[in-house]
Every structure is written in C-alpha cells, then in structure tokens.
C-alpha positions, 0 to 999 in steps of 0.5 A: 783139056785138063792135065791135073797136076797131082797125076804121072803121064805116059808118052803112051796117054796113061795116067797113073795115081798113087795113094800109099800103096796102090795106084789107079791107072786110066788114059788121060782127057787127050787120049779119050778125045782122040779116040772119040766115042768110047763103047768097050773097055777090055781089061782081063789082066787082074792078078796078073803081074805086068811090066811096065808099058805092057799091055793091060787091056784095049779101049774100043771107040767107034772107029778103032780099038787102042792098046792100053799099056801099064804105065809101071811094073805091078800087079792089077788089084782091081778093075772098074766094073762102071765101065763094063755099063758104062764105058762112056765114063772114060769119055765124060770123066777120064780121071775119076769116073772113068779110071780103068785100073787099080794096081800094086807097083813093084817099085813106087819110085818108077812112078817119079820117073813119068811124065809131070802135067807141064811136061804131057801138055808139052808132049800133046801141042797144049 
C-alpha cells in the first residue's frame, strides 16, 4: 500500500495536494482497496464554496456507495472528467490518475494541520 510522504491525510481517507494556490483532492490507496471495485464516481459541487469535511461527492463500489468529505475549506475549480469513463482509475491509481478534485483553500495552513503519511499509515494498522 503507498502512503507518499509529500500528500496530507484525513481520518476520513481523503488526501489533499497543494501547489501554490490550488489543491487536488482524491481518496487514498487504503480507502479504494476497502471499497474495492470502483464503478461511479458523483462529484456535483464544482463552484460551490464547502467547509471542511463537508460532503463533496460519493464514490460507488460494487457493493456500497461512500461519502466523500472535503478535507479543507474552499471551493472546488475542477473535476476529473477521466473518471466519469473511467472510474476505474481510483482503483488503479488513486493519487495521480485517479485524483477526483481540484480546489481553491480558504486558509492554506488548514492543510498542515491533516494528517502526515507516518501518522495515516499509523491510523490504518500499516
């Protein structure tokens, strides 16, 4: 399982990424292997200004739809239109090809205070 050390963590499974002004969002290799088969990926909220762990989409498996939650406050810029064909790509690479969001952050230093890769891996048993 990978948990790269440049990416910020949730307790929900969300990573986030910034560069400069704008952060991509996507759920972590732990999450897309405890949904398992990824067929939908929901993500309406583009424009709309969220709050932190506010639900910005839903992920639906085989067997479950989950939540998807905003790791920080902003405003979604942009969605990965790859995964409306090919929501496979969360499964096969969460944190490149399968990235579900890019946002604006309210407040950059709310991203500091996620979770580090050695404190997720802790988190999830790894």
């Amino acid at each position: 399982m990978e948990f790269p050390g440049t990416l910020r963590y949730t307790k929900d499974h969300e990573w986030i990424s910034i560069d400069g002004d704008t952060a991509t969002v996507g759920i972590t290799d732990f999450a897309q292997k405890e949904l398992g088969d990824i067929v939908f990926v929901d993500i309406n909220s583009v424009g709309k200004p969220l709050g932190a762990n506010e639900i910005f989409g839903t992920v639906e498996a085989v067997k479950t739809v989950s939540d998807l939650y905003l790791p920080v406050s902003g405003t979604i810029t942009e969605v990965n239109a790859d995964l409306e064909g090919n929501p496979e790509n969360v499964n096969k690479d969460p944190y490149t090809a399968g990235w579900m969001v890019k946002m604006t952050v309210d407040n950059p230093a709310d991203v500091a205070a996620l979770l580090d890769a050695a404190a997720y891996k802790q988190l999830v048993g790894e």
